[in-house]
N, C-alpha and C positions, 0 to 999 in steps of 0.2 A: 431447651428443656432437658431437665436432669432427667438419667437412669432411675432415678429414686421416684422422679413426678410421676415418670410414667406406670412402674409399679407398684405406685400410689391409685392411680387411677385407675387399671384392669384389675389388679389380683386384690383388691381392696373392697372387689363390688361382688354381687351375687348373680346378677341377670347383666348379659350382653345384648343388645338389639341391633342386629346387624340387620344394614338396609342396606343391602347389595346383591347384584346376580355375579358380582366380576367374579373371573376366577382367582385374582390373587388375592381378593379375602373368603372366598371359599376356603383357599388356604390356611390362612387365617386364623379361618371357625374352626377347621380343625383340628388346629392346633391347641386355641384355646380349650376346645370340648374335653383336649386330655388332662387341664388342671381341674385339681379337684374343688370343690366348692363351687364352680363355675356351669352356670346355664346360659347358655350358647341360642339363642332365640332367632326366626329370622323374620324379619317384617318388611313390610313397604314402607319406605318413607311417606308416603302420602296416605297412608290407614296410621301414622302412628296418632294416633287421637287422643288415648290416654296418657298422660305427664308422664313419663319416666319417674323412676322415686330416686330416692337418695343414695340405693343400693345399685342402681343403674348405670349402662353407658352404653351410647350410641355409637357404631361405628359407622363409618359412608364414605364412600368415594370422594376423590378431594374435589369433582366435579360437580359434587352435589354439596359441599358446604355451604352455600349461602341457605339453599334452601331449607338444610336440616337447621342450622343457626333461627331462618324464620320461625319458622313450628317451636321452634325447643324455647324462643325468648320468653314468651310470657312466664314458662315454670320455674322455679326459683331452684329445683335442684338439681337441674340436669346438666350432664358432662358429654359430651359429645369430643370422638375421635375422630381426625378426618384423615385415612392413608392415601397417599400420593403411589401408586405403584410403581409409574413410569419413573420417579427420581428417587423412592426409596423413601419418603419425607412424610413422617408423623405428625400432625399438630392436633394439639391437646388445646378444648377450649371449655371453659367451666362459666354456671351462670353466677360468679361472684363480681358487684360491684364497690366500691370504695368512695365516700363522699371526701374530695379532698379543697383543700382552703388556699393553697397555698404549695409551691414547688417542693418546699423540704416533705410535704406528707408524701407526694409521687416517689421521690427518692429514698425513703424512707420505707415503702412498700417496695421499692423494686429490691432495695440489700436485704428485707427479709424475707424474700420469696426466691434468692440466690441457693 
């Protein structure tokens, strides 16, 4: 994932919903909480009941990704962050699907998403 994705994805949104008690995204949040534009929210993974909106993104421990992925799939616009502390390791997962027919469309999405 590019530098660009990922500042596509945080500094692009309005509301963060961070579901975590760790301390290194405590750190995190507060990091975030000093850009501007930016509301820093903190929730349970298991209350988040209402859909994230379009201006959203979940953050969570990368131990809890499957289950934020479960919750998050039915909504069509949500973006979920999953930080890795222990290796340092960011992954960015968005509810964007692609109906494709045929190999050259896969490859064809993957060089325009480089």
């Amino acid at each position: 994932m590019t530098f660009v994705a990922v500042y596509a994805i945080i500094f692009l949104v309005k509301h963060i919903l961070l579901c975590s008690n760790s301390i290194p995204l405590a750190g995190l949040a507060a990091s975030l909480c000093r850009q501007p534009g930016l509301e820093v929210l903190h929730a349970d993974l298991a209350d988040l009941r209402a859909p994230p909106g379009p201006d959203d993104v979940v953050i969570v421990d990368a131990a809890r990704t499957a289950e934020a992925l479960a919750l998050l799939r039915p909504h069509p616009a949500w973006r979920l962050l999953s930080v890795d502390a222990a290796t340092g390791t960011l992954t960015a997962y968005a509810a964007q699907s692609h109906l494709v027919h045929e190999v050259q469309e896969i490859v064809r999405y993957l060089k325009d998403t480089q």
